[in-house]
C-alpha positions as CSV (number, residue, x, y, z in Angstrom):
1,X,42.7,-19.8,10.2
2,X,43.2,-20.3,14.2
3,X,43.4,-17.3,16.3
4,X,45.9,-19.0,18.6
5,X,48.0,-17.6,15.3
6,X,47.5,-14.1,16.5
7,X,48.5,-14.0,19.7
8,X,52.3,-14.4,21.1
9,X,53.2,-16.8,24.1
10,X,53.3,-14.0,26.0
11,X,50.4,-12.8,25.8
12,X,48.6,-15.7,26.3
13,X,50.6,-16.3,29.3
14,X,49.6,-12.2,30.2
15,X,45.9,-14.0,30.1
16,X,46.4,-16.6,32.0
17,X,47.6,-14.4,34.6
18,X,44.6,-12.2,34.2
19,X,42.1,-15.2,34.4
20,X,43.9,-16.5,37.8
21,X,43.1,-13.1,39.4
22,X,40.1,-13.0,38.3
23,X,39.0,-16.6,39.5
24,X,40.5,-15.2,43.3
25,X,38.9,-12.2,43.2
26,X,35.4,-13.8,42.5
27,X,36.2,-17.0,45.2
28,X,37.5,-14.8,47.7
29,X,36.5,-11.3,47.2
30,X,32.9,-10.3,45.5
31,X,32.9,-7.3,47.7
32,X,36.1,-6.3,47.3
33,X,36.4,-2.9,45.5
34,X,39.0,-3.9,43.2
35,X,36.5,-7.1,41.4
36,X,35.4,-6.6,38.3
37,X,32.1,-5.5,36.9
38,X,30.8,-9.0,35.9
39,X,29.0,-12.2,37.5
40,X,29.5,-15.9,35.7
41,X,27.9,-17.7,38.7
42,X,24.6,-17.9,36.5
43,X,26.0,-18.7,33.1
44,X,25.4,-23.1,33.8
45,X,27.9,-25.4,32.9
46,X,28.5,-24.2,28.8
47,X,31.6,-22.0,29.5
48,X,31.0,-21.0,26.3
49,X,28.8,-18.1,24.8
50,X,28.6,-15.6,21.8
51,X,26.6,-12.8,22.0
52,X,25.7,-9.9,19.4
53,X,26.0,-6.5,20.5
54,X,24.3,-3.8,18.1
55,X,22.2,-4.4,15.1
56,X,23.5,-6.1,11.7
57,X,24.9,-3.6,8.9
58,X,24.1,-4.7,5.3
59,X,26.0,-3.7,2.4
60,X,24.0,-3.7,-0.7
61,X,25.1,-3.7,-4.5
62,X,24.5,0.6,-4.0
63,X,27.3,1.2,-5.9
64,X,26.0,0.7,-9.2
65,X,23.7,3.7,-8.7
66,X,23.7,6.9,-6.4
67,X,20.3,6.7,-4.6
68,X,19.1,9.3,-1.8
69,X,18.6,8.4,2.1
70,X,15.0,8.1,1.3
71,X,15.0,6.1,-1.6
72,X,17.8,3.4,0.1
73,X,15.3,3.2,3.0
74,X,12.3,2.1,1.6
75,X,14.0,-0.3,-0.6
76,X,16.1,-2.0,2.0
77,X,12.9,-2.1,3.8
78,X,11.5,-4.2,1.2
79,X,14.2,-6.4,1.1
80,X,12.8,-8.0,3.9
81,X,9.9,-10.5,4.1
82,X,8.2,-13.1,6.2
83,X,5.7,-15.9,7.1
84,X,3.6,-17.1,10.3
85,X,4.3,-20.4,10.8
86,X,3.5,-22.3,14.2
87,X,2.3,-18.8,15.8
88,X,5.8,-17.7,15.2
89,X,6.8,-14.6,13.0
90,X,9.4,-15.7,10.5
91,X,11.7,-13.1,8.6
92,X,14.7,-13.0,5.9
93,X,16.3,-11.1,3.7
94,X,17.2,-11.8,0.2
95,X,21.3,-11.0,-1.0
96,X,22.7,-11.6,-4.1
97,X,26.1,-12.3,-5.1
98,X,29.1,-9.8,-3.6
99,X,26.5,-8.3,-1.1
100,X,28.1,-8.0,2.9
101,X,26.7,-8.8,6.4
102,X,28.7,-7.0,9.0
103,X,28.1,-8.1,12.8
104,X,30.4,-7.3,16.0
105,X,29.7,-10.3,18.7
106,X,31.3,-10.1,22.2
107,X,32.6,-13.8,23.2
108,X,32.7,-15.2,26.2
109,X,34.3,-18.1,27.8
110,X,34.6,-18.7,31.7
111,X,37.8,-21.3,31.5
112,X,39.8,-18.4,30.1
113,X,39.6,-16.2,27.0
114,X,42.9,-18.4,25.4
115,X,40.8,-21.8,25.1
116,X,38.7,-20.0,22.3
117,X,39.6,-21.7,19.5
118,X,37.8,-19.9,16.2
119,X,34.9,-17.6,15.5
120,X,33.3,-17.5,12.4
121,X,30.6,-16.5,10.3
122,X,28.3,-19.7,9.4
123,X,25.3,-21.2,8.0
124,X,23.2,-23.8,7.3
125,X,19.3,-25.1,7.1
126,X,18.1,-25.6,10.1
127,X,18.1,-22.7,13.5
128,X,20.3,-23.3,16.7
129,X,22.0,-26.6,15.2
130,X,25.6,-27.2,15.1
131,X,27.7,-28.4,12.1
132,X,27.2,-25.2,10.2
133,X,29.4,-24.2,7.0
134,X,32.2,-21.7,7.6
135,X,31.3,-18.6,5.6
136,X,34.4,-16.3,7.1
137,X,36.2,-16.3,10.1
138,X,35.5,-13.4,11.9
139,X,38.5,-10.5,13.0
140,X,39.2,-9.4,16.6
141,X,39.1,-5.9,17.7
142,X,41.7,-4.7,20.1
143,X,40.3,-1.4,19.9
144,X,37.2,0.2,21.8
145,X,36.6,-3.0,23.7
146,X,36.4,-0.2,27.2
147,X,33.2,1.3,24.9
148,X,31.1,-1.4,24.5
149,X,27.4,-0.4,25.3
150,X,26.3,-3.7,26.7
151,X,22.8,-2.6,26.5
152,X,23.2,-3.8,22.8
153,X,24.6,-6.7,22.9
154,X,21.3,-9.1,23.2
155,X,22.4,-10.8,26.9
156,X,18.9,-11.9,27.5
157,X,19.2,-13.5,30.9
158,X,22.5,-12.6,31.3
159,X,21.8,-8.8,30.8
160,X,22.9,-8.1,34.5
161,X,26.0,-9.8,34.5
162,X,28.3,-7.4,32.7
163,X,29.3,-3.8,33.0
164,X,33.0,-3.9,31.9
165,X,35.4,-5.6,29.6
166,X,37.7,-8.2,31.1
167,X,40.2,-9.8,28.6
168,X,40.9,-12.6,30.1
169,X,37.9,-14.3,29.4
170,X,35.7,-12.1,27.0
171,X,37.1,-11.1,23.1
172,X,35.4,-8.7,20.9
173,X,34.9,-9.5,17.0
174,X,34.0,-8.1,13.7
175,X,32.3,-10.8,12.0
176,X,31.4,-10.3,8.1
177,X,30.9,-12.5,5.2
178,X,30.3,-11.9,1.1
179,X,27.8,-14.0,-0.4
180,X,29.5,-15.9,-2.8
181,X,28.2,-17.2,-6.2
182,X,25.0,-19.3,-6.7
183,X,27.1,-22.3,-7.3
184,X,28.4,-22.3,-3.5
185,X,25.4,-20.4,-2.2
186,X,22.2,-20.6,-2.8
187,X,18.3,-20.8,-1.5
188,X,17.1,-20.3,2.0
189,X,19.7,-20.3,5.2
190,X,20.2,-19.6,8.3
191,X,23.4,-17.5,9.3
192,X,24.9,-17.0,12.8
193,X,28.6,-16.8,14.4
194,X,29.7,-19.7,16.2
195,X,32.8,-19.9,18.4
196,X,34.3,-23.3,19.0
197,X,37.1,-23.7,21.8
198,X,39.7,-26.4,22.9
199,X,37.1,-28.7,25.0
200,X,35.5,-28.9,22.0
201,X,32.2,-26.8,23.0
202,X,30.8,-24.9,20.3
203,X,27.9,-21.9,20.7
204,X,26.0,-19.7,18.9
205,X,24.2,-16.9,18.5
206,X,20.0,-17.4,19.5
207,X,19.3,-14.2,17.1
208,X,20.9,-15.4,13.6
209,X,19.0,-14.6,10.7
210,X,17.5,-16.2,7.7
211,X,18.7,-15.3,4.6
212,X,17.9,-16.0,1.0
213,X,20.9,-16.0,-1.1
214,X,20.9,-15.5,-5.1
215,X,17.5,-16.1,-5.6
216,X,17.1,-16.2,-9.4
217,X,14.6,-13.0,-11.2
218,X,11.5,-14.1,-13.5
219,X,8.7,-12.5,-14.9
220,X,5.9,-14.7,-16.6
221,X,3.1,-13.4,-18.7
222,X,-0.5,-14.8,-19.4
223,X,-0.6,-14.3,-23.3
224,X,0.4,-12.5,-26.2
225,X,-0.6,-9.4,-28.2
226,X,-2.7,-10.9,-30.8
227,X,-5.1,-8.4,-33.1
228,X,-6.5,-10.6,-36.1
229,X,-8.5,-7.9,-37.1
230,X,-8.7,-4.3,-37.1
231,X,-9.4,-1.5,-39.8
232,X,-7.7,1.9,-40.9
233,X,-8.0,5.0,-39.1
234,X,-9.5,3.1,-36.0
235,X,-9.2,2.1,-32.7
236,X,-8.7,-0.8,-31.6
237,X,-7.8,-2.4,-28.0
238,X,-5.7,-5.8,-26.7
239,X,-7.8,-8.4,-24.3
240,X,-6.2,-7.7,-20.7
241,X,-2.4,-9.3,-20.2
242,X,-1.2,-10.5,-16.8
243,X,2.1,-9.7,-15.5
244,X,3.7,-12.0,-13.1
245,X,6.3,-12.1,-10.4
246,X,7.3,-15.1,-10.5
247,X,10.9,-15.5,-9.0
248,X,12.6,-18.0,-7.3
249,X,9.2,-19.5,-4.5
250,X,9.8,-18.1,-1.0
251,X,12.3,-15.7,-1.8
252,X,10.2,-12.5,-1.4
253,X,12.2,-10.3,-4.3
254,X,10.4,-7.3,-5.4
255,X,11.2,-6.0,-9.1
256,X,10.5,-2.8,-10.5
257,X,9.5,-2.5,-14.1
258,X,10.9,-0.5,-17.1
259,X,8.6,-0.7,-20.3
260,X,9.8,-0.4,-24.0
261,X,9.5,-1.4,-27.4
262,X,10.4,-0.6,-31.0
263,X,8.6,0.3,-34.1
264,X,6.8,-2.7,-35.4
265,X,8.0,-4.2,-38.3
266,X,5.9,-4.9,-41.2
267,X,5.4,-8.8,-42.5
268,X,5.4,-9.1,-46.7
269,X,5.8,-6.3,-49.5
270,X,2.0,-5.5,-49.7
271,X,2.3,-4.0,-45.5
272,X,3.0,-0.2,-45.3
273,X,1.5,2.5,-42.9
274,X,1.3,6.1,-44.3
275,X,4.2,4.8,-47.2
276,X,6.6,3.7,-44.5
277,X,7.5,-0.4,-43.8
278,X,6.3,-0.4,-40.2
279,X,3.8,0.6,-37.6
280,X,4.7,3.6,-35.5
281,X,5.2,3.0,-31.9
282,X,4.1,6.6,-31.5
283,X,0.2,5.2,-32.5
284,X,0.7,2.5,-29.4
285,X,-0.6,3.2,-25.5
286,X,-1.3,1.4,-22.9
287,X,-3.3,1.3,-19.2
288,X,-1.7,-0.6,-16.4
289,X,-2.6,-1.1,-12.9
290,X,-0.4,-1.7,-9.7
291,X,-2.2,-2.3,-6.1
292,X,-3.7,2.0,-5.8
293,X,-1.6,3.0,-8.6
294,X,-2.9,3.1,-12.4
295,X,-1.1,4.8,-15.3
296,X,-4.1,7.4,-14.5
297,X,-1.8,9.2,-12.0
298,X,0.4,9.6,-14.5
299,X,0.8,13.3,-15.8
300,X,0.9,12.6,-19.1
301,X,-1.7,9.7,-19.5
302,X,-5.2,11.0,-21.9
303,X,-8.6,11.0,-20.4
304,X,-8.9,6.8,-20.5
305,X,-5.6,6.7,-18.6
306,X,-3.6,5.9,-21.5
307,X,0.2,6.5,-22.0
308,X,2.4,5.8,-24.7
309,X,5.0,3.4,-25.2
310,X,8.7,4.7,-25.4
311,X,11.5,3.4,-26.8
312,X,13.9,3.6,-24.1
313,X,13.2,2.1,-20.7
314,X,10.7,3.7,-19.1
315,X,9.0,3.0,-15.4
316,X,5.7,1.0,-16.2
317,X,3.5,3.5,-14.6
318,X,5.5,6.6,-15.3
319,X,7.4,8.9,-13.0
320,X,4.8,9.5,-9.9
321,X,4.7,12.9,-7.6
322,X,7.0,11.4,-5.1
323,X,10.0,8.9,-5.2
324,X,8.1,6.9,-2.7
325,X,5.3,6.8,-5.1
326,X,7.8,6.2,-8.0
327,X,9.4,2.8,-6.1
328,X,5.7,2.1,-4.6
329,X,3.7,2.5,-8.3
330,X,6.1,0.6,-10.2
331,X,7.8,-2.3,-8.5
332,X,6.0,-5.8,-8.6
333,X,5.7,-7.7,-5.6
334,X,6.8,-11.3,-5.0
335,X,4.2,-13.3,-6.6
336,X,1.6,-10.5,-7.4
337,X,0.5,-9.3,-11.3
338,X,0.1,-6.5,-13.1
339,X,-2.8,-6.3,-15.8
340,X,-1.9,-4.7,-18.8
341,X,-4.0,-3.5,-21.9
342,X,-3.1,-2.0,-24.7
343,X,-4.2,0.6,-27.7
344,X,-3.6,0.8,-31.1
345,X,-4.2,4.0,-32.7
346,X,-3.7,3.0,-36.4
347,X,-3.2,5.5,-38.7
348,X,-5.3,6.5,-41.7
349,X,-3.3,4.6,-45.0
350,X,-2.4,2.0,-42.7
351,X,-2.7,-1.8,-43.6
352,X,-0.9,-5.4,-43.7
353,X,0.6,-7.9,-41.1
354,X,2.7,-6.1,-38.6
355,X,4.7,-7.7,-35.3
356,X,6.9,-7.1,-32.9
357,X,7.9,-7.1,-29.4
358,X,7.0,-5.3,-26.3
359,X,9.6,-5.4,-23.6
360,X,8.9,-5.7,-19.4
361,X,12.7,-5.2,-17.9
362,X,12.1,-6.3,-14.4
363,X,15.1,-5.5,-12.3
364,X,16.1,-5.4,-8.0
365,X,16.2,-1.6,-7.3
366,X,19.1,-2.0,-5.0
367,X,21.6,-4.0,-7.3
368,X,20.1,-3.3,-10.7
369,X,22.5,-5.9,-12.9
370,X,20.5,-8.5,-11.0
371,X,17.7,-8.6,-13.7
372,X,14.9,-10.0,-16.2
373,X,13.8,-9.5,-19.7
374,X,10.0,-10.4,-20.8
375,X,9.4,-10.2,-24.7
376,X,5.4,-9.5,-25.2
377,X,5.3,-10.4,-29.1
378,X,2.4,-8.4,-31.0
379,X,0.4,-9.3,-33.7
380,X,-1.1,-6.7,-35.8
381,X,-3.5,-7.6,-38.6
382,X,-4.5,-4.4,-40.3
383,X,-7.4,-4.6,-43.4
384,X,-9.0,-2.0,-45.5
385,X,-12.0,-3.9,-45.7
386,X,-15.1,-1.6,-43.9
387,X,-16.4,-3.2,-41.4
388,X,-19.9,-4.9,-41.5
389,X,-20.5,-6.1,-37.9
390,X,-23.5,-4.1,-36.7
391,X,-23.3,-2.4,-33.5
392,X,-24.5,-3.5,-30.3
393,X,-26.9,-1.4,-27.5
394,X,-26.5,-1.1,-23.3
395,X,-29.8,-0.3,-21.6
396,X,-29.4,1.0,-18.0
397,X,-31.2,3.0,-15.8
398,X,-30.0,6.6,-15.1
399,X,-30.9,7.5,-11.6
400,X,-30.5,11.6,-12.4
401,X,-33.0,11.4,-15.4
402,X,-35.2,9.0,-14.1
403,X,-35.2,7.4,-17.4
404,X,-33.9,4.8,-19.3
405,X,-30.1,5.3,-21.1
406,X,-29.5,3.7,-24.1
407,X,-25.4,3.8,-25.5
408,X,-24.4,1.5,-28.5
409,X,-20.6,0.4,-29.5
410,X,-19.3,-0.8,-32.9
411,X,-17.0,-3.6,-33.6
412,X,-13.8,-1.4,-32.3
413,X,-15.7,0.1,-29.0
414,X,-16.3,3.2,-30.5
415,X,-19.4,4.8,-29.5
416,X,-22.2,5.4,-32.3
417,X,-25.2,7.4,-32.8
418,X,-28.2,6.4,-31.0
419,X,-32.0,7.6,-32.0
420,X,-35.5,6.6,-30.4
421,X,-39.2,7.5,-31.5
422,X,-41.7,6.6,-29.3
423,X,-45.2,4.9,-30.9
424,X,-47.9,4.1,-28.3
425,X,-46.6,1.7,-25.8
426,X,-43.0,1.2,-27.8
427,X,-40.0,2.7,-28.7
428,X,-37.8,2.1,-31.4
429,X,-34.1,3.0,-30.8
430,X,-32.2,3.3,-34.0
431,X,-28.5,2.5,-33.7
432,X,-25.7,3.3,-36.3
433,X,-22.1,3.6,-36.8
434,X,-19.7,5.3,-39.3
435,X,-19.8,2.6,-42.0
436,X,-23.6,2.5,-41.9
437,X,-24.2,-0.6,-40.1
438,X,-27.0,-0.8,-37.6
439,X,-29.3,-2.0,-35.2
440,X,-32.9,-1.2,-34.4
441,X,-34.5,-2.2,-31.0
442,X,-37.9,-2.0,-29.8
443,X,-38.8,-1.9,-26.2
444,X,-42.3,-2.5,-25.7
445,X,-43.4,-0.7,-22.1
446,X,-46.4,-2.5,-19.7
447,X,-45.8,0.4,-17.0
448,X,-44.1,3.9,-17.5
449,X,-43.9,6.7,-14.8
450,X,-42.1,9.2,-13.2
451,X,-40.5,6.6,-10.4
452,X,-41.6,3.2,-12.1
453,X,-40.7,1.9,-15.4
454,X,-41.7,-2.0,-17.0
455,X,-40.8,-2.6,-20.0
456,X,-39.0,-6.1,-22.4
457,X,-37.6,-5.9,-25.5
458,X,-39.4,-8.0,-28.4
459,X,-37.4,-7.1,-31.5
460,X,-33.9,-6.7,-32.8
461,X,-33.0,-6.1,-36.1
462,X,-29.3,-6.3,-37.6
463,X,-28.3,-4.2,-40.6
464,X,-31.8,-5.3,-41.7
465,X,-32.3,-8.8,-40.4
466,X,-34.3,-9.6,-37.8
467,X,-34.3,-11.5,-34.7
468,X,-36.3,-12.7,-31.7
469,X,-35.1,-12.0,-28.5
470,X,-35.7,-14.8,-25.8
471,X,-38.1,-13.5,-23.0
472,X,-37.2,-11.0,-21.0
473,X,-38.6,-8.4,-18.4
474,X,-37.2,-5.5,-17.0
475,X,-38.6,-3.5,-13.9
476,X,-37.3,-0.6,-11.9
477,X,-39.2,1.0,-8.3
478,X,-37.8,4.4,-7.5
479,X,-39.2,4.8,-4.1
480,X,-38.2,7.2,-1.4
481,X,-35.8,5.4,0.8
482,X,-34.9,2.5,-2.1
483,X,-33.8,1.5,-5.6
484,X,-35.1,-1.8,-7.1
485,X,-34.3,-3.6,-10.4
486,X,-35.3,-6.2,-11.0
487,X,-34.4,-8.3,-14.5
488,X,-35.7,-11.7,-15.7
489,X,-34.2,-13.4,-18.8
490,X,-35.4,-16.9,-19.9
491,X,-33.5,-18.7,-23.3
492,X,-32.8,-22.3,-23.9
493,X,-29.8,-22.2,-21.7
494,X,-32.4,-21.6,-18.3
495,X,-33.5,-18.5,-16.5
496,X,-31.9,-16.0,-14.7
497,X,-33.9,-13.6,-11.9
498,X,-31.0,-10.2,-10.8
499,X,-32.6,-8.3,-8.4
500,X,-31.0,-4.9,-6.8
501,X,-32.0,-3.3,-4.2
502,X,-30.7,-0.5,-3.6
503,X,-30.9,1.9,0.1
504,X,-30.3,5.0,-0.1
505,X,-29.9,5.7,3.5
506,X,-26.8,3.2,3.6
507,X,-25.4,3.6,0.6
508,X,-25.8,0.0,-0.2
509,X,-27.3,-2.2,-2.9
510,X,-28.4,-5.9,-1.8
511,X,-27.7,-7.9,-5.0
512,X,-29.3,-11.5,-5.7
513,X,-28.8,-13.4,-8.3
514,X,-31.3,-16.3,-8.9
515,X,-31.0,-19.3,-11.3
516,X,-31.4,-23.2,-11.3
517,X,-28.6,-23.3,-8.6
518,X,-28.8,-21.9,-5.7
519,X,-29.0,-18.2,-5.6
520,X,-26.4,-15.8,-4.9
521,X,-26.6,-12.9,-2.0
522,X,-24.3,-10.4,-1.7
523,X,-24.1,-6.8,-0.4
524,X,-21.7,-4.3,-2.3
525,X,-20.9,-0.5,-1.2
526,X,-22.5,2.1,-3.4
527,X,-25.4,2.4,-5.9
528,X,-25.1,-0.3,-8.6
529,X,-26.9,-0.6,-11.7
530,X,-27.8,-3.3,-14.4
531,X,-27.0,-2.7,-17.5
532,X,-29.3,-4.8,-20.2
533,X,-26.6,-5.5,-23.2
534,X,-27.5,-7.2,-26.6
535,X,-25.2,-9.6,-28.3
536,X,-25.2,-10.4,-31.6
537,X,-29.3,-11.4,-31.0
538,X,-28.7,-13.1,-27.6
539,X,-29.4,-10.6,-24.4
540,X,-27.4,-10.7,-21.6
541,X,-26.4,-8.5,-17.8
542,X,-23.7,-6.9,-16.3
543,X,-23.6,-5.6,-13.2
544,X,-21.7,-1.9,-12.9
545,X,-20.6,0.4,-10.2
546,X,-17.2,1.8,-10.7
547,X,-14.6,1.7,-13.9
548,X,-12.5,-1.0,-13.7
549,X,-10.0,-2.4,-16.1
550,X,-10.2,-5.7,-13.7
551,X,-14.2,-6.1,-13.8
């Protein structure tokens, strides 16, 4: 609507009064006591200008939930993002659907006050461009214009100009606009007010804003939950799942995660777990990881960081110590992933095909009916069958003992029994797990000492079958000031040459890793270790220095 509507003749004619005084006053009388408080002899030949005074107010979808101070300040913080681009810091926000800007502009134009035709609230692609789309016309204020801390009100050049209100050529307006649906708004814009008046001149504001409106919430996983085989009254644990935000590109939404699921329901007659047609969720757990935070700071995770699933929806990583910690642990950043793994604890009597569905509810903090269901599906193969994989052995060096450690695992990464006897220059290290499968290794030594050790493996033997290991050598120096390791591994495949060496006055371990490419140097904080692990008769490395679910 035009604001010419909202004035009467006579006051218009009152203005035109006001703005011939005022054009005297500044030809004839700049010293006179009785001029006004303001200077338009700089302002060029645009008569027309908008400037916003104060800082924008944004009105959020709060009232679907009551949230403290605290909590609405950290989330509205991360409402905003950004991007460099051309040396230039570029922000925006993101609003959904119903959610309010508020701005109060002071407009100014020299030929009088009455040739202001509209003010509104627009937008469009581009910065500083006419032709925008009206969002809402904005309302004047006849009240407190005599209050107006000019200070505020972003006059850049023109910051010495004003001190005082004069009507007949300056208005004072509320400006706000609702973001409408994603059918008339929608993706990246830029918003400003814009006054037009009758000589056709239009202006702007300089410090609009870019906002994203009703971008669209997704979450995107990397797999599924598939266990093809796993026994009664064992454990047994999920490869590692990825957890995406991936909502609508260059929006910048943040989501935070709930987690649930049900029981898991059991697949043909012959399926049953302790006499009951389904898996209890109560014998599920999992270990997630966001940024710092782990399911390990959670109070009620077990001593692998563990927690169980509920069946309501629950924050991913659990409650933290602190609300900041609570939005900062569990909401997924735009773009970023959360690994996930998970436990099954299956009960004793337990066997058959079970599946079912574990549920990621991603949703905005501030305006949580903006939101996004991911199903997980779970496969659960359960057989009553004992298991007749043999176990397999890690050989590292323990820097405490000055010795050689030797661990074994079974089929479901349960630890076994592990027993050496020493003959001459070899020992033979006996592994074995509950179902009486095996493996026997024997490291034969060339060099044994308190701060040296030499020694290669020349036998494996699997729940009584044997088989030759490819050549291999393994050499640790203890020496005063260092730590070296040194392992060499030749098979069909090629060679391979690790070499560690580790200072102890910095703290730091020089790692190189030799082959038929080039080799690879790099230096890594700490002491790290390699760890000589058998598989299935092959031999292969890993390199270990802290736990890790993303190593």
């Amino acid at each position: 609507m035009s604001l010419k509507r909202t004035f009467n003749k006579k006051f218009f004619l009152f203005l035109g009064v006001l703005l011939i005084i005022s054009l005297v006053s500044f030809t004839h009388g700049m010293g006179n006591n009785t001029s006004p408080s303001y200077d338009v002899s700089s302002l060029g030949s645009e008569s027309l200008k908008v400037f916003q005074c104060g800082n924008t107010s944004y009105f959020y979808g709060l009232i679907e939930q009551n949230l403290s101070s605290e909590s609405q300040s950290i989330l509205e913080a991360m409402r905003q993002d950004y991007v460099d681009e051309g040396g230039e810091r570029i922000f925006w926000k993101y609003l959904f659907e119903g959610e309010k800007v508020n701005r109060k502009v002071l407009v100014l134009d020299t030929n009088g006050f009455n040739r202001i035709i509209d003010v509104y609230t627009a937008s469009g692609t581009y910065r500083n461009e006419h032709g925008y789309d009206i969002e809402d016309y904005c309302r004047y204020i006849d009240q407190d214009r005599e209050n107006i801390d000019y200070s505020t009100c972003n006059l850049g050049e023109y910051s010495d100009n004003f001190s005082t209100f004069n009507s007949s050529i300056m208005g004072y307006f509320d400006c706000k606009f609702s973001v409408k649906d994603p059918d008339h708004m929608y993706g990246l814009k830029w918003t400003t007010v814009e006054a037009k008046n009758s000589n056709g001149y239009y202006s702007s504001l300089k410090n609009g804003e870019f906002f994203f409106f009703n971008p669209i919430l997704q979450l995107s996983k990397s797999g599924g939950i598939n266990i093809e085989k796993a026994f009664s009254g064992k454990t047994v644990y999920s490869d590692i799942l990825n957890i995406t935000n991936t909502a609508d590109g260059g929006s910048g939404v943040d989501m935070f995660l709930d987690l649930s699921a049900d029981n898991l329901k059991s697949i043909g007659n012959s399926s049953f777990c302790d006499n009951k047609d389904y898996f209890p969720l109560g014998s599920i757990y999992y270990y997630a990881e966001n940024g710092k935070y782990s399911t390990l700071n959670n109070a009620e995770a077990d001593k692998e960081g563990y927690i169980n699933i509920a069946f309501s929806n629950s924050p991913i990583l659990g409650n933290q110590e602190s609300i900041h910690e609570l939005y900062l642990s569990n909401i997924l950043t735009f773009e970023k992933d959360i690994p996930i793994k998970f436990r099954f604890n299956i009960p004793n009597n337990c066997y058959g095909n079970f599946r079912g569905n574990i549920k990621v509810f991603g949703w905005e903090p501030l305006y949580p009916s903006q939101n996004f269901t991911l199903e997980i599906p779970i496969n659960l193969n359960i057989t009553s069958s004992i298991s007749t994989t043999p176990p397999e052995a890690t050989i590292k060096y323990n820097q405490k003992l000055k010795d050689l450690e030797i661990s074994g695992m079974d089929y479901n990464g349960q630890a076994v029994r592990v027993k050496c006897l020493s003959k001459y220059a070899n020992e033979i290290c006996n592994l074995n797990d509950k179902e009486g499968n095996s493996l026997n290794i024997t490291l034969h030594y060339t060099g044994k000492g308190t701060d040296y050790l030499t020694f290669n493996i020349t036998n494996l033997v699997y729940n009584g079958d044997p088989i030759k290991p490819v050549r291999n050598l393994f050499t640790i120096r203890n020496y005063k000031d260092r730590l070296v390791q040194y392992l060499y591994l030749n098979s069909m495949e090629g060679s391979i040459v690790v070499s560690l060496n580790y200072d102890k006055k910095t703290n730091k371990t020089k790692i190189i890793i030799g082959s038929s490419q080039e080799p690879v140097i790099y230096m890594e904080e700490g002491f790290v270790f390699i760890e000589l692990i058998t598989d299935n008769g092959k031999l292969k490395y890993n390199l270990d220095k802290a736990r890790s679910i993303r190593s």
